[in-house]
C-alpha positions in Angstrom: 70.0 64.3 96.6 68.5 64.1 100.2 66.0 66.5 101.1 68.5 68.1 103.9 71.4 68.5 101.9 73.4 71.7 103.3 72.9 73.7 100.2 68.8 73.3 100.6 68.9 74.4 104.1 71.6 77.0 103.1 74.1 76.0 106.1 78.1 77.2 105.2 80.0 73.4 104.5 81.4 72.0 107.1 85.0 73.5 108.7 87.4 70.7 108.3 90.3 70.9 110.5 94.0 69.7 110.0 96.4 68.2 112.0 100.0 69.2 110.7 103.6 69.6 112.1 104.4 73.5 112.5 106.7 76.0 110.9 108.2 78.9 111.4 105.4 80.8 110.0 102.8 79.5 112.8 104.8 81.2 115.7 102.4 84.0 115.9 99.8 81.7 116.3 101.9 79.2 118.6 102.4 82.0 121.0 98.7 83.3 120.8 97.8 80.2 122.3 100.5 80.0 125.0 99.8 83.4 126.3 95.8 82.3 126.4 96.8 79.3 128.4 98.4 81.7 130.6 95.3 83.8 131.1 93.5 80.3 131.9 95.8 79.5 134.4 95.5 82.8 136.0 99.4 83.8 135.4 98.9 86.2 132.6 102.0 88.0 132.8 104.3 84.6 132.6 105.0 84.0 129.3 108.5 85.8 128.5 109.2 84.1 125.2 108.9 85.0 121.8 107.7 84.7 118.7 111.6 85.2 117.2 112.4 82.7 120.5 109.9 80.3 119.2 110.8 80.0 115.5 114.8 79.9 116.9 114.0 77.4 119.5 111.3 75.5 117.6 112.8 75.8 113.4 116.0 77.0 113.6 119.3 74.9 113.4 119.0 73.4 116.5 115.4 72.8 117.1 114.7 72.2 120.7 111.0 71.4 120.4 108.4 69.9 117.7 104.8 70.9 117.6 101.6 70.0 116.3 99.0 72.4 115.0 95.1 72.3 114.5 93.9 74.6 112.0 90.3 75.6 110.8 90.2 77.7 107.7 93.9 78.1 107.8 93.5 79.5 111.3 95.6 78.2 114.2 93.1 76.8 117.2 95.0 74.5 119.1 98.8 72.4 119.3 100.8 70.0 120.9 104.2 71.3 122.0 106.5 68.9 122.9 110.6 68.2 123.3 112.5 65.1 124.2 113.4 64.2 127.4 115.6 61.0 128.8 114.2 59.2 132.1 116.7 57.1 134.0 114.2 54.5 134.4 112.7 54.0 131.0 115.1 56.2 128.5 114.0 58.1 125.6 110.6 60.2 126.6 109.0 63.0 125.1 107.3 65.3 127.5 104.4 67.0 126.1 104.5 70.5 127.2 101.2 71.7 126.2 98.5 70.8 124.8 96.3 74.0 124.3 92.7 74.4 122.3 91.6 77.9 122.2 88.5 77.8 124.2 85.6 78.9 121.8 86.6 75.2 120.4 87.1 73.4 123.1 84.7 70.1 123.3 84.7 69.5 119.6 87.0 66.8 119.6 90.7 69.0 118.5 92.2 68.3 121.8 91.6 64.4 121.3 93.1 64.7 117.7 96.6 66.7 118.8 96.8 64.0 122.0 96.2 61.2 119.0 98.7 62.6 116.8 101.4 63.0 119.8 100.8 59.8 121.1 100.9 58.2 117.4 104.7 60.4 116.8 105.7 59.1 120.0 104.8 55.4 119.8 106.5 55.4 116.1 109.6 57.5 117.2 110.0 54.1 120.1 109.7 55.7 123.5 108.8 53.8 126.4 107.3 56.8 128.2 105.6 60.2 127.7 104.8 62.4 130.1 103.2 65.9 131.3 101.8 68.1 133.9 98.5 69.2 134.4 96.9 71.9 137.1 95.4 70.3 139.9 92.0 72.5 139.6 91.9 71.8 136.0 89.5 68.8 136.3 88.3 68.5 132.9 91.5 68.2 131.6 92.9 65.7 134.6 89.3 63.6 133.6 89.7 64.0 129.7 93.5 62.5 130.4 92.8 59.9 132.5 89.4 58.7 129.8 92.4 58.1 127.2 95.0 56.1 129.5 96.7 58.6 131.6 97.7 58.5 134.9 97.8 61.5 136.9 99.8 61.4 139.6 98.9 62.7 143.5 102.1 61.7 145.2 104.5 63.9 142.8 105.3 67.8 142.8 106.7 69.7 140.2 109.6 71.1 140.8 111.1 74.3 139.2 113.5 77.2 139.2 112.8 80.6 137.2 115.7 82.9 136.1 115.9 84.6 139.5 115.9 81.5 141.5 118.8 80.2 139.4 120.8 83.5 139.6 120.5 83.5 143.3 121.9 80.3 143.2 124.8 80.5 141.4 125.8 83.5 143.2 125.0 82.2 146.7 126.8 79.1 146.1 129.4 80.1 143.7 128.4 77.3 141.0 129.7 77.5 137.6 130.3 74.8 134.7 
């Protein structure tokens, strides 16, 4: 044995961390993480689901999303939530809705492992495209993206409706299915 061996210079081993698909169990977890992405982009009070929305929506019959989960010690610290998506230029998609490290771990390399594991479903599930948003201020993401392929778009906007907006519509315009 080396002379720097972790038990001679009594260090704890080494945290390994795991890359799985989640479950129902991790929803707690999952929406930990949503509602601290929230915080970081200063809308704390957005996030309306939960948890029993999450393991409906995410393991129930009908699953409507997949995620990815980084654990340490069994402890949730980051995920990739994504769902399907169909473009009319390229077809099958996934858009990767987000991609969240809890920030005392950020910069040890578990965001690059969920956007691997993502990309790697994706590419084996035969896609043509993925896609996602990210914040305009939010440069170290927009420069960790574009270091790995990305391209983020200037010339697009997002484009959304919340439940309020779509109720006003429907009842301003009389629309129904």
């Amino acid at each position: 044995m080396g002379l720097f061996t972790q038990e001679l210079l009594h260090l704890p081993p080494m945290k390994k961390m795991h890359i799985r698909e989640a479950n129902a169990t991790d929803a707690a977890g999952i929406l930990a993480l949503i509602q601290e992405l929230a915080d970081f982009e200063r809308a704390p009070d957005a996030v309306a689901v939960t948890e029993s929305e999450l393991i409906r929506d995410g393991f129930g019959e009908n699953p409507q999303f997949k995620c990815f989960v980084a654990t340490l010690d069994q402890h949730i610290v980051g995920i990739a939530l994504f769902h399907p998506c169909y473009s009319t230029w390229k077809g099958r998609s996934w858009h990767l809705e987000d991609l969240i490290v809890t920030e005392s771990h950020r910069g040890k390399g578990i965001g690059f492992a969920l956007l691997q594991k993502f990309i790697s479903f994706a590419h084996a599930s035969g896609v043509r495209r993925i896609q996602w948003a990210v914040l305009d201020w939010n440069t170290p993401a927009i420069d960790f993206y574009e270091k790995h392929g990305a391209t983020v778009f200037s010339d697009w906007k997002i484009t959304q409706m919340t439940q309020g907006a779509i109720q006003e519509f429907i009842a301003k315009h009389h629309a129904s299915i």
